[in-house]
N, C-alpha and C positions, 0 to 999 in steps of 0.2 A: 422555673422550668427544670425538667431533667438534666442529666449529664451524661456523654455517651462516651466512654474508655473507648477508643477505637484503634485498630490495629494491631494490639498486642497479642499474646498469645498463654490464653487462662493457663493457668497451672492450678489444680485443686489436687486432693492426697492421690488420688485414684487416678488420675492421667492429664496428660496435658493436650490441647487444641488449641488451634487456632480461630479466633472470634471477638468481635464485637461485644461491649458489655452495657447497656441501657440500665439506665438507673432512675424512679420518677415515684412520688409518694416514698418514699425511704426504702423501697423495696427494689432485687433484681427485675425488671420487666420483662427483660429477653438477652439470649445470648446465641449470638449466630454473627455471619458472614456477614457485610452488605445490609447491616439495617436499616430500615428505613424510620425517621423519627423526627417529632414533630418541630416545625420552622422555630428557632429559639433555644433551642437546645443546646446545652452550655458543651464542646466538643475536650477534650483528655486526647490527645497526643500519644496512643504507648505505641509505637513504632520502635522496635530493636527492643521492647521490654517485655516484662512480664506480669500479669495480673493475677491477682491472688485473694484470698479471704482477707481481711485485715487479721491481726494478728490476735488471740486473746490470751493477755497473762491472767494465768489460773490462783496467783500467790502475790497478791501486794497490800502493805501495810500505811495506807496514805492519815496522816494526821496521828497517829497511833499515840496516846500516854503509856511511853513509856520507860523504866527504871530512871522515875523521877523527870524526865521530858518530857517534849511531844516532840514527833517527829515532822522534821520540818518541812514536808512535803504536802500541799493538804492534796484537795479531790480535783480541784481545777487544776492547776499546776502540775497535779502527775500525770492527769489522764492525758492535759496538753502535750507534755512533753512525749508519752506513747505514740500519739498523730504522729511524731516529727521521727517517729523510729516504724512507724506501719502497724502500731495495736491499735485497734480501736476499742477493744473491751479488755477488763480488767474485773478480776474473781476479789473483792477486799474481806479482810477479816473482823468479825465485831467479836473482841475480845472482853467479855463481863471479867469485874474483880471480882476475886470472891465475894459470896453472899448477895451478888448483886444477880435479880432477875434478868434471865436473859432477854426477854421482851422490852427490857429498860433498857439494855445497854444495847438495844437491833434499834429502837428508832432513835437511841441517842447518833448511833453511827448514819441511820436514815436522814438523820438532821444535817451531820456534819456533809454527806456527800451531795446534797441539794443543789452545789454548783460545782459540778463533775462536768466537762468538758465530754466527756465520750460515754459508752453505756457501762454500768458496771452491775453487779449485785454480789451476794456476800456468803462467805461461807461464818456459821458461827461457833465460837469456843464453849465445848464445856468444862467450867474452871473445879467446879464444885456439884456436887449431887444432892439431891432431897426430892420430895414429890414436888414442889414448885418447878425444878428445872426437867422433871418428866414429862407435866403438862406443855410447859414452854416450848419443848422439843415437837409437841404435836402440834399446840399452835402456829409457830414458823410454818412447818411443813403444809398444812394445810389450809393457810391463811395469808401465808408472808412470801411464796415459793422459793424458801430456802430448801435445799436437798442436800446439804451436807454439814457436818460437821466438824468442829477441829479439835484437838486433843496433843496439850503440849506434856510431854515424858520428863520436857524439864522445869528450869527455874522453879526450884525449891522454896520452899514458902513464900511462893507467891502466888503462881497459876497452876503448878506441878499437876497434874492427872494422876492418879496412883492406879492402882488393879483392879480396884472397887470402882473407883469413875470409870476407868475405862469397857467392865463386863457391862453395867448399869446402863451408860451409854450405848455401847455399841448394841447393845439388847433392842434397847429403844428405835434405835436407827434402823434397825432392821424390820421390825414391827410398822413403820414409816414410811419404808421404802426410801432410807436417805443412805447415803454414802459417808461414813467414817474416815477423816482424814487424820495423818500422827505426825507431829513434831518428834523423831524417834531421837530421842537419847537419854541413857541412864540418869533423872535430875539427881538422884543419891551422890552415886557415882562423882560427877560434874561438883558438886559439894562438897564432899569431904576431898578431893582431888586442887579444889580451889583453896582450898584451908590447907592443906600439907603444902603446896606452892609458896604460897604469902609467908608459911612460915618460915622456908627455907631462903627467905628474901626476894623469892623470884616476883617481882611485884609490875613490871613491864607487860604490854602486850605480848610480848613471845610467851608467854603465861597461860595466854588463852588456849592456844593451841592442845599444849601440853596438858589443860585440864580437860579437855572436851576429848580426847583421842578416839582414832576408828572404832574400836573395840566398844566403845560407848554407845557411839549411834549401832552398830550392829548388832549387840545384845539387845536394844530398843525396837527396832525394826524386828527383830526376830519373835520378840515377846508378843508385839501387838500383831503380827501377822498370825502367830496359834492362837492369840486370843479369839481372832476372827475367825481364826479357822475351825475353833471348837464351836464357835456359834451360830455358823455358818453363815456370816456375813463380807460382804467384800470391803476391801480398806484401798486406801490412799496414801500412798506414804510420800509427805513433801519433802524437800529439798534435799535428796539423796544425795552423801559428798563424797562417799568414800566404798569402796570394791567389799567393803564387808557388812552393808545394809542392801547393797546391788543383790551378792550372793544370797543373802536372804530372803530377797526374793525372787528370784531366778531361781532357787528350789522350790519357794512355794507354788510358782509360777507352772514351772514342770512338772509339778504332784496336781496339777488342775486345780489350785486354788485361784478364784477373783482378787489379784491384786495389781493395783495401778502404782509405779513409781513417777517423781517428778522430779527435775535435776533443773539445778540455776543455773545458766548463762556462768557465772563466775566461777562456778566452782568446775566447770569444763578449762577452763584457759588461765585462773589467777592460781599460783601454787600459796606455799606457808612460806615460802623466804618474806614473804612482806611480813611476816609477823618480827621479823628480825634485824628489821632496817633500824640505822641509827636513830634515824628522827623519828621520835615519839608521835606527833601529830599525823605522820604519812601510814605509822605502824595501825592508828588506832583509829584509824578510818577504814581500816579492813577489820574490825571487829563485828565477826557476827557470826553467829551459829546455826549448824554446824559451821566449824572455822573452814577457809580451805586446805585442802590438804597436800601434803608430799605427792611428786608429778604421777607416780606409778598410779594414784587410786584415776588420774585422770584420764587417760587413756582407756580403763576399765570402763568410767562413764560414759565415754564414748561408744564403745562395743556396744552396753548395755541402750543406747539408744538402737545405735546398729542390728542390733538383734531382738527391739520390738519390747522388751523389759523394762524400758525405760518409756513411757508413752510423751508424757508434756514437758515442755522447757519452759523456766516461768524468771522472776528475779529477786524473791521476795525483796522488792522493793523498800525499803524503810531507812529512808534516810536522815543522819545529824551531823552536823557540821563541827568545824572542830572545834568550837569554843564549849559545845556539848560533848565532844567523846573527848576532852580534858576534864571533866568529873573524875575519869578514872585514874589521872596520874597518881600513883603510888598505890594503886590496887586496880588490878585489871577488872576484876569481878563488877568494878563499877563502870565500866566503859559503854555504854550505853551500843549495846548490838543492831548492827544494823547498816548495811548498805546501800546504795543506789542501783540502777538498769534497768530501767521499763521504757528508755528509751534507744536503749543501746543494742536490748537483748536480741533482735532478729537480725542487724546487721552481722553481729560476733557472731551468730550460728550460722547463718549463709557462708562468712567469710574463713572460719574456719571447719564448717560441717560441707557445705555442700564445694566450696572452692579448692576443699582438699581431696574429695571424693570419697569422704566419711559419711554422706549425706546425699542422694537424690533432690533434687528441687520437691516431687513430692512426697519424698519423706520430712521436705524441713517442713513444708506446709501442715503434715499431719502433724507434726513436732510443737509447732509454732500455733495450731489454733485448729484442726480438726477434733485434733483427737481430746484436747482438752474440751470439746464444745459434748463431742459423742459420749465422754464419761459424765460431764456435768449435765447434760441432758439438754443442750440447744441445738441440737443438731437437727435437721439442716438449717434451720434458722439462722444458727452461726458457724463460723469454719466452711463454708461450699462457696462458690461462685456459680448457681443454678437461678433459674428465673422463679421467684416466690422468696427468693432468700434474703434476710434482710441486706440492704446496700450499704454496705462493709466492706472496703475494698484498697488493695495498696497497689499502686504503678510500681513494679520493682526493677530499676535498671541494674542488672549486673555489672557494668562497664563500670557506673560510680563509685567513687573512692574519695576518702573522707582518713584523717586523723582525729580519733574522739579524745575530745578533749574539755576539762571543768569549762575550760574559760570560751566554749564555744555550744558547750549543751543547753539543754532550757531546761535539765532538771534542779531541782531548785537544794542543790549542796553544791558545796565548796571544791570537794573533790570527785572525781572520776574513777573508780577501779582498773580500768582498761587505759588510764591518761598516757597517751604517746602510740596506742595500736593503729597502727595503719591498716584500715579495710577496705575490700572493695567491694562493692552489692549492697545498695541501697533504694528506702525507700523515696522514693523520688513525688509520689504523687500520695496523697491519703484520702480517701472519703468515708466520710462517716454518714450513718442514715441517708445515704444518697446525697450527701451534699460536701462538696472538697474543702477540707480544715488543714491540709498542709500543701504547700506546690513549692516543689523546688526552692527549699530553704522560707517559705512564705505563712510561718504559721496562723490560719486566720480561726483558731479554737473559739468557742462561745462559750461564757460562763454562764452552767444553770441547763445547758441542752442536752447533756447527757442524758440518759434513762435509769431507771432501776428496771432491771429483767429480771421477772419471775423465771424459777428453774421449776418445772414438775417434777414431783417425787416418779418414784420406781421407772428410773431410765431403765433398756431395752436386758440391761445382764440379770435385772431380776426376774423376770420370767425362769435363765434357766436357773435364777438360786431359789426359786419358786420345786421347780422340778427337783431340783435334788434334793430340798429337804425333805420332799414328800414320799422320793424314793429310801431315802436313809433314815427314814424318821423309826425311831426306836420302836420295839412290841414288846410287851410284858410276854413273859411266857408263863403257859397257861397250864395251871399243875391239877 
């Protein structure tokens, strides 16, 4: 039978009312006052709450090989633990190694998320260029409903993108109708900066920081935002950490260029003193890049949501425990990158976005899962609470207050980033495809019932990058 949310009061990006939420075949059915629905119907309590899209992280790394691991979270296990934080969908990456077809490495990652607990689908990387990875790029789009791709600036002789992958690609993606996403930082840069480090002994976590500095990601960010901008494509730039890849785009942003930024949960609220704790295992569980940064770039994040530059909040989730981020004792460079929060991430933004009054409740919702849904192209399917919309749905009690903590989370590492934050605003109630997978500490997840969700090419901004190319499009003159 269905499930009827009763009493609460919807909050979607665009305005909040008070209503009735029916939910029956996986779908919104109706949303109004005073429902009337059929004898059976499973009844949801939100009285004193609020009902909301579930949550979609746009940026998670679940089972990921990588620098010599896997990451210990696989697809059931993360997506579970999303339920117990109010995501119900999660954007993952299939990163090919070099030389490897990307069509090889889309259903090896198809293989591995088979038992995903909630819905997910995938953005993919381009590592390397040839015409095989041109073809590939069509095939996904038009076959697989991939609409975006990724492009890491770093990790030098490994996945690195140089200026030729990146025009090659982004060319392609436009031609597609797919959205270009960038891991912005100098990988040069990060390299010879990692080698001057080690040399000078500096071989500890506090290392990381120092090799990765703002200046890095913001030279990166700035590069691929003209790149797009000369080929008139719109871009994505993930996990913005620092005030000098914001301002990058906040001009580009101002000069009317198509560009989306996205900022982590962690990198709002965790600053770089962790990188400088005595114990080794606490330093090197906040290893991942970009690093967090000194408090000033933090507040800047903030703004930059505050003032619509910053569209999605996500957690690049990729977590290793500490027996795995001890590879790197006596060289940071090997410390395997990578945090936790796909479970955590909407209570920290409610708790310190909208509690602090940095935040609207329907600015965190557009934050939290619209707006990521409207760039990647599920919208209203995903991000709205309207009747047709898939039944996607979080009970969220503001009053709730919780201390997040390793030894009490379901994500599947050791430590916690946030271990001792006291929040309050939680999700209290989860439903996925119209059926409840979390109630009040009660996770009832099902391995294998998640979805793969096709994304269609050319969401709604190409039309106008449709128009202005045609307006700017170059004329021979005519002698």
């Amino acid at each position: 039978m269905g499930v009827l949310v009763r009493g609460g009061r919807v909050v979607n990006a665009d305005r909040t009312f008070r209503a009735d939420v029916y939910c029956d075949d996986g779908l919104i059915q109706a949303v109004g006052e005073g429902l009337e629905v059929p004898q059976g119907t499973e009844v949801v309590d939100a009285g004193g709450a609020f009902v909301m899209p579930g949550g979609i992280d746009p940026h998670t790394h679940m089972e990921l090989p990588f620098m010599g691991t896997v990451a210990t979270e696989d697809f059931y296990s993360g997506t579970a633990a999303g339920f117990a934080g109010g995501t119900t969908m999660i954007i993952d990456f299939v990163i090919p190694n070099p030389q490897q077809r990307l069509l090889d490495a889309y259903r090896q990652w198809r293989g591995w998320a088979e038992k995903a607990a909630g819905d997910y689908s995938f953005h993919v990387a381009v590592t390397w260029w040839d015409d095989s990875v041109h073809a590939d790029m069509g095939t996904l789009v038009t076959q697989c409903g991939v609409n975006s791709f990724k492009h890491f600036m770093a990790y030098k002789n490994a996945i690195m993108a140089d200026d030729e992958v990146l025009v090659n690609s982004f060319s392609r993606a436009l031609e597609l109708g797919a959205i270009p996403t960038v891991h912005a930082e100098n990988g040069e840069l990060v390299f010879q900066l990692q080698k001057k480090l080690l040399a000078k002994g500096i071989a500890g976590p506090e290392g990381h920081p120092l090799s990765r500095p703002a200046a890095v990601e913001g030279e990166a960010a700035n590069r691929a935002i003209q790149i797009a901008n000369v080929l008139g494509v719109p871009v994505y730039i993930v996990h913005v950490s620092c005030k000098d890849s914001l301002d990058a785009i906040t001009r580009a942003r101002n000069a009317g260029q198509r560009v989306y930024g996205e900022v982590l949960a962690g990198h709002l609220v965790v600053d770089d003193s962790v990188y400088r704790h005595p114990d080794f295992d606490f330093a090197a569980a906040h290893v991942m890049s970009p690093p967090f940064r000194p408090k000033e770039h933090q507040e800047a994040l903030w703004h930059g949501l505050q003032s619509g530059n910053l569209q999605t909040t996500a957690t690049d989730h990729c977590c290793f425990c500490t027996e795995q981020k001890a590879m790197g004792k006596g060289d940071f460079s090997k410390i395997p990158n990578g945090t936790g929060g796909v479970e955590d991430r909407m209570t920290v933004l409610w708790h310190h976005g909208v509690n602090s009054g940095r935040l609207t409740m329907n600015e965190f919702v557009a934050a939290t899962s619209a707006n990521a849904a409207k760039i990647f192209n599920l919208y209203p399917r995903k991000g709205l609470v309207a009747v047709g919309s898939d039944a996607d749905l979080v009970v969220w009690d503001p009053k709730a207050s919780k201390t997040i903590s390793a030894k009490t989370q379901h994500q599947k590492v050791d430590l916690n980033i946030f271990e001792g934050m006291a929040v309050e605003g939680l999700a209290v109630t989860t439903i996925s495809q119209g059926r409840i997978v979390y109630d009040k500490g009660d996770l009832r997840a099902v391995k294998g019932a998640g979805r793969y969700i096709d994304r269609p090419a050319f969401p709604t901004v190409y039309e106008a990058v449709r128009k202005t190319a045609e307006r700017t499009a170059p004329k021979a003159v005519e002698r």
